[in-house]
MITI-304089 format. One record per residue (C-alpha): residue number from 1; residue in one letter; x, y, z. Coordinates in nm, 2 decimals. Example, Ala and Ser with C-alpha at 12.3 -4.5 7.8 and 13.67 -1.06 7.14 Angstrom:
BEGIN
{site 1 A {1.23 -0.45 0.78}};
{site 2 S {1.37 -0.11 0.71}};
This chain:
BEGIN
{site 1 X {4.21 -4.11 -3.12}};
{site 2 X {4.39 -4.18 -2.79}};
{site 3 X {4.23 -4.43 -2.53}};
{site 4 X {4.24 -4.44 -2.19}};
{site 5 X {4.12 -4.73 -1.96}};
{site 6 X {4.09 -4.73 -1.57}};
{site 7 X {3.88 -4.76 -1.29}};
{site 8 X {3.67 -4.53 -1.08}};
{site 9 X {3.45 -4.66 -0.81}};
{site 10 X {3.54 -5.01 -0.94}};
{site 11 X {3.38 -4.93 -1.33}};
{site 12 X {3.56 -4.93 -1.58}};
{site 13 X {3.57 -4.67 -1.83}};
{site 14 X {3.72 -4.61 -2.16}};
{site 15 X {3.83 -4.20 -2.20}};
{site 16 X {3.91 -4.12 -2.53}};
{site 17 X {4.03 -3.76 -2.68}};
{site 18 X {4.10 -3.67 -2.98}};
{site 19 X {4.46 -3.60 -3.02}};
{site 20 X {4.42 -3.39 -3.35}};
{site 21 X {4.25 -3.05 -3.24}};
{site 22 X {4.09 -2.84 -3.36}};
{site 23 X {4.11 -2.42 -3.40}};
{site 24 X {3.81 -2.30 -3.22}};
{site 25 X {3.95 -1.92 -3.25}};
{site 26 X {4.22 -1.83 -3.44}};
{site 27 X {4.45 -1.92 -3.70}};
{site 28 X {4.55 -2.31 -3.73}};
{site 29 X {4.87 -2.14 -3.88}};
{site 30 X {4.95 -1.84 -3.58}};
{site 31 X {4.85 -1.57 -3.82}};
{site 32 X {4.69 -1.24 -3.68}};
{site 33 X {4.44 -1.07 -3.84}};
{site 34 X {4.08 -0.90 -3.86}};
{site 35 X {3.96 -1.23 -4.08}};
{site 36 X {3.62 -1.38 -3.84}};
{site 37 X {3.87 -1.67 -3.79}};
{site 38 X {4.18 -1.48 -3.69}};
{site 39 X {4.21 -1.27 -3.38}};
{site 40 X {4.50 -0.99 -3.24}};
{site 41 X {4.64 -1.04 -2.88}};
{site 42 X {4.28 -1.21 -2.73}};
{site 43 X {4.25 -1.13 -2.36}};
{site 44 X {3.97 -1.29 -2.16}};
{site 45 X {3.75 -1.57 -2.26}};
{site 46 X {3.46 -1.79 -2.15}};
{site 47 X {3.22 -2.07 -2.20}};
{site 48 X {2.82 -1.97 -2.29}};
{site 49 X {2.55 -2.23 -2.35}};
{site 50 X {2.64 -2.52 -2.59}};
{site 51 X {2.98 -2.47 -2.56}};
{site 52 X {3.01 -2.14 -2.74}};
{site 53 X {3.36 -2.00 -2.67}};
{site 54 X {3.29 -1.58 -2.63}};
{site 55 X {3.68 -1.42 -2.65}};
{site 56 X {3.81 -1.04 -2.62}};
{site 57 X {3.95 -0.99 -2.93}};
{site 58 X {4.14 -0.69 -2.76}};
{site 59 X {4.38 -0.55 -3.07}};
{site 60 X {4.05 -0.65 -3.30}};
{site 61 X {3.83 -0.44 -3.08}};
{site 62 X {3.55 -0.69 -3.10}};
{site 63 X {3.39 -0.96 -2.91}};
{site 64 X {3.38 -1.34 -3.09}};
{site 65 X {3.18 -1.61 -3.04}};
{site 66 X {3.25 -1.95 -3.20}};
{site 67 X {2.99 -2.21 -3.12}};
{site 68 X {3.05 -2.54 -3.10}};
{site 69 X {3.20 -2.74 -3.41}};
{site 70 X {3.17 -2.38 -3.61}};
{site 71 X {3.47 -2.31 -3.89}};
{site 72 X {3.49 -1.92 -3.85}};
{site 73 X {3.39 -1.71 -3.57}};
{site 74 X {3.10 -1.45 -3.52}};
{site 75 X {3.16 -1.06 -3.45}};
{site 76 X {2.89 -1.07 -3.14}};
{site 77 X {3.03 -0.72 -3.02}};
{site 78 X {3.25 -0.46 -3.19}};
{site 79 X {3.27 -0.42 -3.58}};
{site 80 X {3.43 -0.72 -3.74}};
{site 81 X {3.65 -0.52 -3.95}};
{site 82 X {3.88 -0.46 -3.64}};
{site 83 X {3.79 -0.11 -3.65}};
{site 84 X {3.85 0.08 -3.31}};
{site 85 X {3.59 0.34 -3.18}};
{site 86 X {3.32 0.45 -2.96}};
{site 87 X {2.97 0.46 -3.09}};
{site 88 X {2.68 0.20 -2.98}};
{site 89 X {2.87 -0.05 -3.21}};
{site 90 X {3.22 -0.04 -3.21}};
{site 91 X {3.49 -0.10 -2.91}};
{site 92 X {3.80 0.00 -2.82}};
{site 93 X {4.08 -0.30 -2.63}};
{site 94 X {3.76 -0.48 -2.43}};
{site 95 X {3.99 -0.67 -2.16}};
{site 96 X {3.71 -0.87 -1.97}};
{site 97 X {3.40 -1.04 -2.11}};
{site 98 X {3.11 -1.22 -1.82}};
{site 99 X {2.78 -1.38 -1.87}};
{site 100 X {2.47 -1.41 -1.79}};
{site 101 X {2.25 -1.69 -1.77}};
{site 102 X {2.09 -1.60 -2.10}};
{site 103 X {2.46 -1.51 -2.27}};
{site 104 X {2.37 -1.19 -2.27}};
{site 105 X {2.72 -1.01 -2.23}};
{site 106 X {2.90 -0.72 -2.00}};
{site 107 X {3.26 -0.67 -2.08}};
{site 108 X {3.51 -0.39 -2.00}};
{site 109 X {3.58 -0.17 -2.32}};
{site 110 X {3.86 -0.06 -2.17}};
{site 111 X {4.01 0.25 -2.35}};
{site 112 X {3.70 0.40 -2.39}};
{site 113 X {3.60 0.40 -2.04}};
{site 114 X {3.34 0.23 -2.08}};
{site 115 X {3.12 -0.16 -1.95}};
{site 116 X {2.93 -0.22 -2.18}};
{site 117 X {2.58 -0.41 -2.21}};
{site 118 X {2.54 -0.62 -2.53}};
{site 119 X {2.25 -0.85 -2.54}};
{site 120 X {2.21 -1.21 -2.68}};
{site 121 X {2.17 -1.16 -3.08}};
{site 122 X {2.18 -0.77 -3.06}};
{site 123 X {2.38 -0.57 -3.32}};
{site 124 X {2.44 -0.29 -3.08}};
{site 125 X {2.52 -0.18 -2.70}};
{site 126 X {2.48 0.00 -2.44}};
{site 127 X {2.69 0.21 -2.20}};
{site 128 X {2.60 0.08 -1.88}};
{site 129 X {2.86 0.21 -1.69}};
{site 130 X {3.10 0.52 -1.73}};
{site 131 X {3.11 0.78 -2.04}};
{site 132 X {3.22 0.64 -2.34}};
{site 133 X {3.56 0.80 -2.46}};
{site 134 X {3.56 1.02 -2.12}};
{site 135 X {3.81 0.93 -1.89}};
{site 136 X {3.72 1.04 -1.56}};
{site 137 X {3.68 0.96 -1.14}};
{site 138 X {3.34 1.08 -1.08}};
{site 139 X {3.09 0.80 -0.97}};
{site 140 X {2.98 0.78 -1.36}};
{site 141 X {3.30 0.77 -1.53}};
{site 142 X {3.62 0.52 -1.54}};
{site 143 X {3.96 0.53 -1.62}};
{site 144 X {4.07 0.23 -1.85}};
{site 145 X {3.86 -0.03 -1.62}};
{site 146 X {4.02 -0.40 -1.66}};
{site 147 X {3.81 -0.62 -1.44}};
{site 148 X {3.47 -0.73 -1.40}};
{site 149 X {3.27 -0.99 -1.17}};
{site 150 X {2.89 -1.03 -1.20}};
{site 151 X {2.66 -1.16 -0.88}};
{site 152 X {2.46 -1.34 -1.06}};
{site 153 X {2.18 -1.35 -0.76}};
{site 154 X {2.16 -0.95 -0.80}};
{site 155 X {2.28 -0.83 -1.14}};
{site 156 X {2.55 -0.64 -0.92}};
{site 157 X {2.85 -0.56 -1.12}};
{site 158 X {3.17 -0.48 -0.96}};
{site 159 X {3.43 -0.31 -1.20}};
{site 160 X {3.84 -0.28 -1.11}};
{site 161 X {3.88 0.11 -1.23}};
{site 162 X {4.20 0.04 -1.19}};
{site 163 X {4.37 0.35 -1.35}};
{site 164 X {4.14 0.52 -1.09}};
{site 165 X {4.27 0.31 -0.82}};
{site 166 X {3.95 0.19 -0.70}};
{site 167 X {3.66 -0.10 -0.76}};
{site 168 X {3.32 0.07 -0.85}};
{site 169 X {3.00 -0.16 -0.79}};
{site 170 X {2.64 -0.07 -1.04}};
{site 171 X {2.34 -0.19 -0.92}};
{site 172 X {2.09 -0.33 -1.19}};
{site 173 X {2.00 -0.05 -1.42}};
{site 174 X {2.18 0.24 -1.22}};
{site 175 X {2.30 0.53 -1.42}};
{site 176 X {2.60 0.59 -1.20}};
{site 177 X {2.84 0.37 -0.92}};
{site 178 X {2.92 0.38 -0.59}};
{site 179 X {3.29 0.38 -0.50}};
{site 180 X {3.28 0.05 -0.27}};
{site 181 X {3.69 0.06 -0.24}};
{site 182 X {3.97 0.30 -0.24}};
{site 183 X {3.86 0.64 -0.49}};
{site 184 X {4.10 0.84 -0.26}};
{site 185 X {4.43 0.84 -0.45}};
{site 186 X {4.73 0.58 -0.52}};
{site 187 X {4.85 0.49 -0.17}};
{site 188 X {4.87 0.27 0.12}};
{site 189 X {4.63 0.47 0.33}};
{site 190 X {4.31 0.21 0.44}};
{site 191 X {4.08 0.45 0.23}};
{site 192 X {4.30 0.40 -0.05}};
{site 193 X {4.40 0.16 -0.35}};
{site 194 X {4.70 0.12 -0.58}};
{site 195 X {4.68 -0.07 -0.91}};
{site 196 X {4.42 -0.29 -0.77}};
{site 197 X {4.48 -0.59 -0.96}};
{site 198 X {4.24 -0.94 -0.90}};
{site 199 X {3.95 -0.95 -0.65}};
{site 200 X {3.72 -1.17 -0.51}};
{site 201 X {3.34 -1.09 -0.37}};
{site 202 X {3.30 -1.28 -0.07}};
{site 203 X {2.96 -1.31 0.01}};
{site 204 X {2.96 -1.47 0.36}};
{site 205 X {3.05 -1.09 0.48}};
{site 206 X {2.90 -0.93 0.21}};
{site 207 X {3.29 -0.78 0.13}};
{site 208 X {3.55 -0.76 -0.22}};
{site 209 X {3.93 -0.95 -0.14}};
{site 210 X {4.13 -0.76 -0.28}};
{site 211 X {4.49 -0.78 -0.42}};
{site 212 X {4.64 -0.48 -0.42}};
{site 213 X {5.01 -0.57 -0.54}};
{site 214 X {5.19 -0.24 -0.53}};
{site 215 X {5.12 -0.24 -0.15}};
{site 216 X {5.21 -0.59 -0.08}};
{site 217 X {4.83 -0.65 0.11}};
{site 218 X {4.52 -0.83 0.06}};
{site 219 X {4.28 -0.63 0.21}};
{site 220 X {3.90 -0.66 0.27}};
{site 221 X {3.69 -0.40 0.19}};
{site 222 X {3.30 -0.47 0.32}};
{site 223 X {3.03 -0.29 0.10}};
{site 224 X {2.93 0.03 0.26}};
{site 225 X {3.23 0.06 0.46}};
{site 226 X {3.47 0.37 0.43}};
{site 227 X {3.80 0.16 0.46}};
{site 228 X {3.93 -0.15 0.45}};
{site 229 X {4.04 -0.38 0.70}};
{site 230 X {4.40 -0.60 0.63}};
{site 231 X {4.38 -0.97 0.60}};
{site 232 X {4.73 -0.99 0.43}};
{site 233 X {5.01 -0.78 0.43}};
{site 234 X {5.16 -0.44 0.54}};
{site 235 X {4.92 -0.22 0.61}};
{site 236 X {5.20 0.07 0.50}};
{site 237 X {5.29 -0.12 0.18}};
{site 238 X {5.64 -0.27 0.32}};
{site 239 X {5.72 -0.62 0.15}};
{site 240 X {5.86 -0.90 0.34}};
{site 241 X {5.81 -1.27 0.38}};
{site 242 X {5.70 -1.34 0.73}};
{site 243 X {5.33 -1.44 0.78}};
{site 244 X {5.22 -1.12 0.82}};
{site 245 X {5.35 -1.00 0.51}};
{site 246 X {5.33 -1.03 0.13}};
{site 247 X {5.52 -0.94 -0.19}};
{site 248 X {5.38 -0.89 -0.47}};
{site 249 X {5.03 -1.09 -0.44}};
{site 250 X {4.85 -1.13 -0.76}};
{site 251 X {4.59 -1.40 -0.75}};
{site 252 X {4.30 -1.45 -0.49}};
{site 253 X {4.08 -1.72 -0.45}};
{site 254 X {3.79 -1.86 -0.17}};
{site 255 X {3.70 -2.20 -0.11}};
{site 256 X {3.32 -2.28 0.03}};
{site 257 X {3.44 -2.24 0.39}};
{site 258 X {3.53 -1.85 0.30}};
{site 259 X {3.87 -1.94 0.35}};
{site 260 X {4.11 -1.75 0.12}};
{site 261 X {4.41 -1.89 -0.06}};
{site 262 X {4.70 -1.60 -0.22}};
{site 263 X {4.96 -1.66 -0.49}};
{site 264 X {5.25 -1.47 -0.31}};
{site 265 X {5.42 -1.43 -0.65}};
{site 266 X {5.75 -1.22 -0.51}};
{site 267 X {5.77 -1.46 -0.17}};
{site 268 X {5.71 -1.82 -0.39}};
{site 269 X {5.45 -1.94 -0.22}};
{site 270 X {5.10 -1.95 -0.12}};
{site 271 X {4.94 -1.86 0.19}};
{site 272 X {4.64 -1.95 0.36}};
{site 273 X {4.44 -1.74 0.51}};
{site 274 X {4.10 -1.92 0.75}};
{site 275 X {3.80 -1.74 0.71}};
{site 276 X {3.77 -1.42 0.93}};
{site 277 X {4.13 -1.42 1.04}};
{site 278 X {4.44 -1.22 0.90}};
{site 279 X {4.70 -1.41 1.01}};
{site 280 X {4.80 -1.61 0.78}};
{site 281 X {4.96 -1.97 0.72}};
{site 282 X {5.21 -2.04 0.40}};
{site 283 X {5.11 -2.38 0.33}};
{site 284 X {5.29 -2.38 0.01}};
{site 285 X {5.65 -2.32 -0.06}};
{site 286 X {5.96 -2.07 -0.04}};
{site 287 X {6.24 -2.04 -0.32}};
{site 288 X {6.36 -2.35 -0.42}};
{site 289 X {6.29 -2.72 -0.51}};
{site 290 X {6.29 -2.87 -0.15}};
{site 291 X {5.95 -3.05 -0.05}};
{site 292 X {5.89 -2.75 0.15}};
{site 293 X {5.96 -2.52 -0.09}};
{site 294 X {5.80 -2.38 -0.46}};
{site 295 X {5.95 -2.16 -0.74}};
{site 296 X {5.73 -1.92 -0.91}};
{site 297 X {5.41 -2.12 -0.89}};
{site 298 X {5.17 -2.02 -1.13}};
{site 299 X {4.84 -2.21 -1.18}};
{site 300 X {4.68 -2.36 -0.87}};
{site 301 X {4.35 -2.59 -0.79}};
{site 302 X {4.18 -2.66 -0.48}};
{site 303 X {4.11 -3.02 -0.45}};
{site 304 X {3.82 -3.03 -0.19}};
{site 305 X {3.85 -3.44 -0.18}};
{site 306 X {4.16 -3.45 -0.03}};
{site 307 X {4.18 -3.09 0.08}};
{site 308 X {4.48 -2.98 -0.07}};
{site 309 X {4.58 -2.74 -0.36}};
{site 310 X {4.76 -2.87 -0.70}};
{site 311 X {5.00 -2.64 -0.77}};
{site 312 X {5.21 -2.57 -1.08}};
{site 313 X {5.56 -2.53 -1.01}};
{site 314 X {5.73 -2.38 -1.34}};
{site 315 X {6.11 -2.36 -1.26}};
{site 316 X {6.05 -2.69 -1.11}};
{site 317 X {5.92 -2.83 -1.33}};
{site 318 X {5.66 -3.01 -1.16}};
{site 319 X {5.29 -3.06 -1.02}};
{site 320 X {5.27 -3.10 -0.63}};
{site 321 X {5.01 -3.13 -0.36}};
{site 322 X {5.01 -2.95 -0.08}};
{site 323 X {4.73 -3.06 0.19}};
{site 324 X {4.61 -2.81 0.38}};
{site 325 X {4.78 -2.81 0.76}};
{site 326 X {5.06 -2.98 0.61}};
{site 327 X {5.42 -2.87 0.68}};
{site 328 X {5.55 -3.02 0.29}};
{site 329 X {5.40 -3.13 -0.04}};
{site 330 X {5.45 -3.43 -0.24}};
{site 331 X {5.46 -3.49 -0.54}};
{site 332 X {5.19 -3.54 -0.81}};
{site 333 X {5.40 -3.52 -1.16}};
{site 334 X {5.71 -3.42 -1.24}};
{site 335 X {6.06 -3.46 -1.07}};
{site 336 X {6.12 -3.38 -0.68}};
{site 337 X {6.44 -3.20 -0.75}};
{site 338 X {6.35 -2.99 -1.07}};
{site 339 X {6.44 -3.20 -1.32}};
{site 340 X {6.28 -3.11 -1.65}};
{site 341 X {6.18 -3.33 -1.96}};
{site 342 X {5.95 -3.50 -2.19}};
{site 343 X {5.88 -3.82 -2.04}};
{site 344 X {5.55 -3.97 -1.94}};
{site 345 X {5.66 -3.87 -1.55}};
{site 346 X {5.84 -3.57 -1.63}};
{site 347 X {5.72 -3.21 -1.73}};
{site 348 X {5.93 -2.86 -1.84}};
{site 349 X {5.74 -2.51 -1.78}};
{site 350 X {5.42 -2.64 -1.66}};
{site 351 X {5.18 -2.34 -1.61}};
{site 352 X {4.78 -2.41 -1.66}};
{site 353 X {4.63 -2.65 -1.41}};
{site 354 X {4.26 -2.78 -1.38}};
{site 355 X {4.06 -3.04 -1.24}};
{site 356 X {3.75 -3.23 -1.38}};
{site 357 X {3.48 -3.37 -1.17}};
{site 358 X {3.64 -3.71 -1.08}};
{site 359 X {4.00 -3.57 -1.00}};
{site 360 X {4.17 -3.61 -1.30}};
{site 361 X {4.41 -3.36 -1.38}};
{site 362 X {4.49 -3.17 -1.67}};
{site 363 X {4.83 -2.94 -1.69}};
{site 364 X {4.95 -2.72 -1.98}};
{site 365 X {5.32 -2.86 -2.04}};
{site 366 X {5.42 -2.53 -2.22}};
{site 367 X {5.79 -2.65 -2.23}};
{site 368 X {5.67 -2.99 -2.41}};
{site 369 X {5.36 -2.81 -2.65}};
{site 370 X {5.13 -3.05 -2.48}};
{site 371 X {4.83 -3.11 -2.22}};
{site 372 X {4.93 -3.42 -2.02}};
{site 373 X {4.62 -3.59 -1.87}};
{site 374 X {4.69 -3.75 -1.52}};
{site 375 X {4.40 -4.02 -1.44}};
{site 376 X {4.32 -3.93 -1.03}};
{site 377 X {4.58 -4.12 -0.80}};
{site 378 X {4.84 -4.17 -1.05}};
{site 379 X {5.18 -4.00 -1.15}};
{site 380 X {5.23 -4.13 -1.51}};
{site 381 X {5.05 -3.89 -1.76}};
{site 382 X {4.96 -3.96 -2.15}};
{site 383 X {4.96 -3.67 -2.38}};
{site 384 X {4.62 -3.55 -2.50}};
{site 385 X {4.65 -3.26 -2.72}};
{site 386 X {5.03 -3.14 -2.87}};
{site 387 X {5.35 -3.31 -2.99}};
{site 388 X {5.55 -3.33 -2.73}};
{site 389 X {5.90 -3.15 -2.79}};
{site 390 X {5.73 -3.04 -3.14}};
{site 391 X {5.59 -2.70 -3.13}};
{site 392 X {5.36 -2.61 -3.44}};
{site 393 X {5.07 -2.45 -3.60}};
{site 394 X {4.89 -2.81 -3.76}};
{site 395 X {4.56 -2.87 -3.59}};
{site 396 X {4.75 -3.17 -3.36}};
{site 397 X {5.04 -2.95 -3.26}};
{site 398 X {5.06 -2.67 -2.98}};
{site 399 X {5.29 -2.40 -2.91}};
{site 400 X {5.39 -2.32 -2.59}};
{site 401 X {5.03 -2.37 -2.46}};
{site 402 X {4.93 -2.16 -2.12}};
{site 403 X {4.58 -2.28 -2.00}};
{site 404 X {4.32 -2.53 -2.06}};
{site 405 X {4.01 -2.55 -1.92}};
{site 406 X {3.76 -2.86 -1.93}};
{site 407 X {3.41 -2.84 -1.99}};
{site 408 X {3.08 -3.02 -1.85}};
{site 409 X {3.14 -3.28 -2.12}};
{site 410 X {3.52 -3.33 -2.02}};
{site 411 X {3.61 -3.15 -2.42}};
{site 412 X {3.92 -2.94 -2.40}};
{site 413 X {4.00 -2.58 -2.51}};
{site 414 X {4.34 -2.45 -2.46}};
{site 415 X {4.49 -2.12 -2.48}};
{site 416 X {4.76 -2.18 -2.77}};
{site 417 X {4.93 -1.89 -2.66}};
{site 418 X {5.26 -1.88 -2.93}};
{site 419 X {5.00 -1.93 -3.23}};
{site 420 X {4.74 -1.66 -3.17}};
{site 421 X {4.47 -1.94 -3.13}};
{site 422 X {4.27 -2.11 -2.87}};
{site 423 X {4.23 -2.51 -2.99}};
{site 424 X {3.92 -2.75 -2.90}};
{site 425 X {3.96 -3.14 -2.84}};
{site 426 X {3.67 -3.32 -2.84}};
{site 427 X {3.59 -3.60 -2.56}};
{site 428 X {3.48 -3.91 -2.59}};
{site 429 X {3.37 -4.20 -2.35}};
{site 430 X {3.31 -4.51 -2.44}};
């Protein structure tokens, strides 16, 4: 067990986590396989009810649910054997898995063309969007769709078709979509998309953000409108780094306020965008490992307390915050000038970043195989899952670990991305 003690709003409280995990999905020793406690290159996950961990087994073809404190893995979607195809019960690479409030599933089943609709406990699916095995553009068919969001108000699914180059929405129960961006082609044209990759629904103005990285643009596409408007970016596709311009943007994310926040992957930084204007403000970093500066930031959390963003710098080896309207960051852990290691206060290759309800922070150290837990307001971290320097496949080592996300009850999963397995650590609090 490891034991934490400090204060928050002058109470103390004893944290404790487990520093022995434990395989949730996968292998404890990095093995591959079709086993229902092995999986093949998993792509998306996510929490249900009880802490049940749903994962795209993509090379598996199958959808697996572990629940809580479970030894092997259940075959909720797919056939458990790994075998690929395209009947009401078998898959073919699903990409991206959502939920309902009942964990009743919708995933992308990507090479067959297909979203499917599995329900809660069901041994079978339904197509409820696209021809499965038919690759296509007409408003009823896909081309090996990737993404999926769910309005969870309407039942509204939005779907990134992106082989098609566009983002199809389906209404509860329709039999067909409606284009609601690009359809027209690969291009820069402002009816057009081009490898659409993330997107946002932003429901102040009733519109998709999205990031379309082959054109260097964020643009905005409102529902029932016949083109999009730019927020960020070129409307041509021409890359640069002023603060008109992007290069290369692949994530997107809103705060409450609507405002919108880019990962400017090619330009090192991230830009700012308030809501309704596209004009935009880089209110993190350019090349390098000066306080005004990032280098390749990769992970990123919006801290509404002290409106900033915690970002993860990985050739910098660091964590810094950047408040909003400032002109620099400083530094939350980590070394100012890049310095990697395996200290308490230093970090090498940090990449996941998250945030639980009191402003702790939790950061996947993939250089070190650890998580390193950083109590709110202070820079000296303690290691909470992983060996640090010790990369392995026993249930208290890691392997170059990419994500971790915290749940309601403060337990840990992480993404154990060298060893084919995503790990649990329990929480305690005493």
């Amino acid at each position: 067990m490891l034991y934490i003690s400090f204060t928050f709003i002058a109470t103390p409280i004893l944290h404790v986590w487990n520093t022995t995990g434990t395989t949730v999905a996968g292998a404890s020793n990095g093995s591959a396989g079709t086993a229902d406690n092995l999986l093949l290159n998993p792509y998306g996950i996510t929490l249900g009810s009880f802490n049940s961990l749903y994962i795209a087994d993509l090379n598996n073809n199958r959808i697996q649910k572990w629940l809580s404190n479970a030894s092997n893995a259940t075959t909720v979607a797919g056939l458990s054997n790994g075998t690929y195809g395209r009947s009401s019960v078998a898959l073919d690479s699903p990409v991206s898995v959502v939920l309902d409030s009942n964990d009743n599933m919708y995933f992308t089943d990507r090479n067959n063309h297909r979203v499917v609709y599995w329900a809660n406990g069901a041994s079978s699916g339904s197509t409820i969007a696209g021809i499965a095995g038919v690759s296509g553009s007409t408003n009823n068919t896909f081309n090996r769709p990737c993404g999926i969001a769910r309005d969870s108000s309407t039942g509204t699914l939005y779907i990134a078709d992106t082989f098609n180059h566009r983002i199809m929405q389906y209404l509860l129960n329709a039999s067909s979509g409606t284009v609601v961006a690009g359809g027209n082609g690969a291009g820069s044209g402002i009816t057009q998309l081009y490898y659409p990759y993330g997107f946002a629904f932003d429901a102040s103005s009733n519109s998709l953000l999205i990031a379309n990285a082959q054109t260097n643009n964020i643009i905005r596409w409102v529902l029932g409108a016949s083109s999009w408007t730019l927020v960020i970016g070129s409307p041509t596709g021409l890359s640069g780094n002023t603060s008109t311009l992007l290069n290369q943007p692949i994530g997107i994310t809103l705060d409450p306020l609507g405002n919108i926040y880019v990962a400017d992957s090619g330009n090192h930084r991230i830009q700012f965008f308030v809501a309704g204007q596209s004009n935009g403000t880089t209110i993190a970093g350019v090349t390098g490992s000066g306080i005004t500066q990032l280098y390749y930031p990769y992970g990123f959390a919006f801290d509404a307390s002290s409106n900033s963003l915690l970002i993860a710098n990985a050739q910098t080896n660091n964590i810094i915050r950047w408040v909003l309207g400032a002109s620099s960051w400083t530094l939350v852990i980590g070394s100012p000038t890049g310095l990697s290691g395996s200290t308490s206060t230093l970090l090498n290759q940090p990449i996941g970043i998250t945030l639980d309800p009191l402003g702790n922070i939790y950061v996947a150290d993939s250089g070190n195989h650890r998580i390193q837990f950083f109590v709110a307001g202070q820079s000296n971290g303690t290691t909470i899952a992983g060996v640090t320097g010790s990369p392995g496949i026993s249930q208290n080592q890691l392997n170059s670990p990419y994500w971790v996300i915290v749940d309601n009850q403060l337990n840990l999963y992480v993404s154990d991305h060298n060893n084919n397995r995503v790990q649990f650590f329990s929480y305690y609090q005493i």
